[in-house]
C-alpha positions in Angstrom: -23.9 -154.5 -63.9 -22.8 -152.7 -67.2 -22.3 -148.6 -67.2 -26.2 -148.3 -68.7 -27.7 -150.0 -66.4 -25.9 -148.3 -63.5 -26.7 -144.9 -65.1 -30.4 -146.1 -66.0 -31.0 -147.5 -61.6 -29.6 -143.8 -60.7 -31.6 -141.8 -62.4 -34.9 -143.9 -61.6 -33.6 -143.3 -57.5 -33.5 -140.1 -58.0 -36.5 -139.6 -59.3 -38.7 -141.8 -57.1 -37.1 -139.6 -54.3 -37.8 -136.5 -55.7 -41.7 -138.2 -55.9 -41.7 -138.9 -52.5 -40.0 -136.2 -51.5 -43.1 -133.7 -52.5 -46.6 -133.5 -51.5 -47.9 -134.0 -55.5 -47.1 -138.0 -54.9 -49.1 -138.3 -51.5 -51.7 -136.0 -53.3 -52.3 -138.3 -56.0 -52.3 -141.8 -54.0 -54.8 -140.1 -51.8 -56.9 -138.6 -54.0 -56.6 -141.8 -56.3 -57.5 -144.2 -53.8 -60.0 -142.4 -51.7 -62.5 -141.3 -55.0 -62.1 -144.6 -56.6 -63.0 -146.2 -53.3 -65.9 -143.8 -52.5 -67.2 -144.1 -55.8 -67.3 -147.4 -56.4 -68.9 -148.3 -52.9 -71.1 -145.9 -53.4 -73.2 -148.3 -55.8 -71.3 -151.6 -55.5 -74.1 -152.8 -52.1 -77.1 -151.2 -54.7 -76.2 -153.8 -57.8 -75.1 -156.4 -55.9 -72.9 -157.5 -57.9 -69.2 -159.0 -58.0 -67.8 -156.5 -60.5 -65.3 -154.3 -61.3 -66.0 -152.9 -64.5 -67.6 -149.5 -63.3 -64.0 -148.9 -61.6 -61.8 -149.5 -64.6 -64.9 -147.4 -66.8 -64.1 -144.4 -64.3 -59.9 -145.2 -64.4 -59.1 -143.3 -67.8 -61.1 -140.0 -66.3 -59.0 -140.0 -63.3 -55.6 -140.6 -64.9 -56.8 -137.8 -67.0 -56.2 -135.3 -64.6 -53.6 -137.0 -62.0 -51.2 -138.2 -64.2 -50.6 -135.0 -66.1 -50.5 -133.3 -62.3 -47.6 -136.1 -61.5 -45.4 -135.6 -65.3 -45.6 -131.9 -65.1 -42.7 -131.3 -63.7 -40.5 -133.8 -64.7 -38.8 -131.3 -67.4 -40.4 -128.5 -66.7 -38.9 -128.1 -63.7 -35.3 -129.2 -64.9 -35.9 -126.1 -67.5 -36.7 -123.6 -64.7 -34.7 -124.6 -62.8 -31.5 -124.9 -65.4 -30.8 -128.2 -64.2 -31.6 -129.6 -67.1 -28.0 -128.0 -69.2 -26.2 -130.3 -66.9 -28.2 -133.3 -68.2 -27.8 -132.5 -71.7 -23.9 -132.2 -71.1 -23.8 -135.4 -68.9 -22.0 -138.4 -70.3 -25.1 -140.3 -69.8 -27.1 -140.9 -73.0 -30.3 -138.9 -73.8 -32.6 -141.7 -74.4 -31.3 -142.8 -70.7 -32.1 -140.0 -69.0 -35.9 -140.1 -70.7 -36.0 -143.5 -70.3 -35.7 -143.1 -66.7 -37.9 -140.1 -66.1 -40.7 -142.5 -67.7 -39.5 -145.8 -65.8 -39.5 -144.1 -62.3 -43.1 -142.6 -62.9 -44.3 -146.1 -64.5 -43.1 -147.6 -60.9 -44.7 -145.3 -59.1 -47.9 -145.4 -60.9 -47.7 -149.3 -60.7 -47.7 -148.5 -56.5 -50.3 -146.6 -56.6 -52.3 -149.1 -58.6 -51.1 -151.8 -56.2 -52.8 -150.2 -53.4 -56.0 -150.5 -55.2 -55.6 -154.3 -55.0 -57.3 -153.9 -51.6 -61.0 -153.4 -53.4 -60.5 -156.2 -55.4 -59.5 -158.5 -52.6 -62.3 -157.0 -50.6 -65.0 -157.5 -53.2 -63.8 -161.5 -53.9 -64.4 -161.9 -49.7 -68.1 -160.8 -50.7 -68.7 -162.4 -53.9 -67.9 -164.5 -56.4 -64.7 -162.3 -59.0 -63.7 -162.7 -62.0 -60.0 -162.6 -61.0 -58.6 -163.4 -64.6 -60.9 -160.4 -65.9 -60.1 -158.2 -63.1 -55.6 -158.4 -63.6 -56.3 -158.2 -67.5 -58.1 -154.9 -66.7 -55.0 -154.0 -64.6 -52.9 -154.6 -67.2 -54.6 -152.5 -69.5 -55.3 -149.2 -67.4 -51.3 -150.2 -67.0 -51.0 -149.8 -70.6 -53.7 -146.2 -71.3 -51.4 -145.5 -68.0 -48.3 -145.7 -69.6 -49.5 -144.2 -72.8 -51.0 -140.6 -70.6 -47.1 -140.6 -68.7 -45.6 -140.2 -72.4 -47.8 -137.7 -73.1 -47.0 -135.6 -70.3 -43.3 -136.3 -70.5 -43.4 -135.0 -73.9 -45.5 -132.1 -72.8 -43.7 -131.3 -70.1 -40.0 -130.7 -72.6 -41.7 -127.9 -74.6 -42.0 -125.8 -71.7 -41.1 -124.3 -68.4 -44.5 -123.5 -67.2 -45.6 -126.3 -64.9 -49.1 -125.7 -65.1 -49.0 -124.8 -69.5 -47.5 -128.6 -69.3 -50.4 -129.6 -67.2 -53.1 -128.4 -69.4 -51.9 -129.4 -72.9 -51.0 -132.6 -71.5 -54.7 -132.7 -70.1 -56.5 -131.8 -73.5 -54.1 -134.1 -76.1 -54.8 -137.3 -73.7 -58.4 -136.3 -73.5 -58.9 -135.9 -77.3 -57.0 -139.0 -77.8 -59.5 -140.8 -75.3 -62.7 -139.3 -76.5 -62.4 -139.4 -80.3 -63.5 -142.7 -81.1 -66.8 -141.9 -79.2 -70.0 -141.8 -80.9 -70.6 -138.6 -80.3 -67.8 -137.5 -82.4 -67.7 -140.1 -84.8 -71.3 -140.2 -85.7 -70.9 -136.3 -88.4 -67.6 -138.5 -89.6 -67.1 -140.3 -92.9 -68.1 -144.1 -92.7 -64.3 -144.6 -94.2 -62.6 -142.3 -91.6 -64.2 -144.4 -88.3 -62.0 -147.3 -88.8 -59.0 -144.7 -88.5 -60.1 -143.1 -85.7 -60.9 -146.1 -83.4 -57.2 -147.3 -84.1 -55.8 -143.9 -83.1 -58.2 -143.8 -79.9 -56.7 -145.0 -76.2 -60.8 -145.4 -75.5 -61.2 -148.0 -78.2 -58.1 -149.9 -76.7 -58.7 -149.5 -73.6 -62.4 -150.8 -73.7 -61.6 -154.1 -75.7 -58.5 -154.9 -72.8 -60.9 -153.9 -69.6 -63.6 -156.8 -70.7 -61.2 -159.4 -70.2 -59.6 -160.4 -73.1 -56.0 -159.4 -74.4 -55.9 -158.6 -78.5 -52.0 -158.5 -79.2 -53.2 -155.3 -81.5 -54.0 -153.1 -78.2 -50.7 -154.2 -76.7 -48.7 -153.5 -79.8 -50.8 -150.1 -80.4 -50.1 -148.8 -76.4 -46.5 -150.7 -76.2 -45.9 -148.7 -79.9 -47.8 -145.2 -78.9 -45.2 -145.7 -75.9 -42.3 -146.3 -78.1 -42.7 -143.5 -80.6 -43.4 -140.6 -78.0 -40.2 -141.5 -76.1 -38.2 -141.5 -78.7 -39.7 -138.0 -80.0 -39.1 -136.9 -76.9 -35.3 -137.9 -76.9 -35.0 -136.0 -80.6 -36.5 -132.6 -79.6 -34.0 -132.5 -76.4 -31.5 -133.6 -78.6 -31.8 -130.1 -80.6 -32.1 -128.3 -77.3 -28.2 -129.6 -76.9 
């Protein structure tokens, strides 16, 4: 095991255990599981059907507001705190260190989305699911999940404010998700539309959740990723 990869594990354990360690991871598994649950049994027995698609519809809303609650702190608190001079002195690399603040929430967002496994495993027992539908739609809130974490991580370097970070981070991932609906496209130029539906996560995120896997969302959310990380490492390279 090289030097990087060493430095890369550590910094992922360390943040998983600060996760676990606080009441904001419990908060958001609970809260995650038990109104997905509630709402989707609330009108799964009325449509009798063996579907999943009003859960991943209602996934993007959720992570809205729980995943910018879960990244808030991740630099925030290293700024308050002044913890965060003693990462931009380590030896270890910048683009490690962001790397592994994104890595160790991408792990424990992939738990939490584990856990939902139970509905679908409970649904299949009582009808006939689409299981090849259902993990593509995994993948993708995966993927809008992924995108909302850079977001906040971002976020979350400009400023020591926890709950400043929590808001911005709230509106940017909301505009980005909402902007390619009809209700804002519809007073746009006919040649601006095309645009905006690239630029959306909704637009993305709706083509992945019916099933089918376009290598253009991948490459859009896999890119998004990509770009905002490595923004990230720039502007905490000019804070050392």
């Amino acid at each position: 095991m090289n030097k990087t990869t060493t430095q890369l594990k550590s910094l992922i354990t360390k943040e998983l255990r600060v996760y676990f360690n606080s009441p904001i991871a419990y908060i958001f598994v609970v809260a995650l599981l038990g109104f997905m649950f509630w709402y989707f049994f609330r009108n799964f027995f009325l449509v009798g059907q063996a579907d999943m698609r009003a859960f991943f519809d209602l996934m993007p809303w959720i992570f809205l507001f729980l995943i910018p609650a879960l990244t808030m702190r991740l630099w925030s608190e290293e700024i308050r705190q002044g913890t965060i001079e003693t990462l931009l002195t380590s030896s270890v690399p910048l683009y490690i260190v962001v790397i592994g603040k994104y890595l160790a929430s991408m792990i424990f967002l992939l738990i939490s989305l584990a856990l939902t496994m139970v509905l679908p495993i409970v649904i299949s027992s009582i009808g006939n699911l689409d299981w090849g539908v259902v993990l593509v739609a995994y993948f993708g809130t995966l993927l809008l999940g992924s995108a909302y974490i850079t977001i906040g991580l971002l976020v979350s370097s400009l400023t020591r404010n926890q709950i400043v970070a929590f808001i911005i981070s709230v509106v940017i991932s909301f505009t980005l998700f909402i902007i390619s609906q009809p209700i804002v496209t519809y007073s746009l130029p006919a040649y601006v539309v095309p645009f905006i539906d690239f630029i959306s996560f909704g637009s993305h995120y709706s083509s992945i959740i019916r099933g089918v896997i376009d290598s253009r969302d991948v490459i859009y959310y896999l890119s998004f990723t990509a770009l905002l990380l490595y923004i990230n490492t720039q502007i905490l390279s000019l804070k050392r």
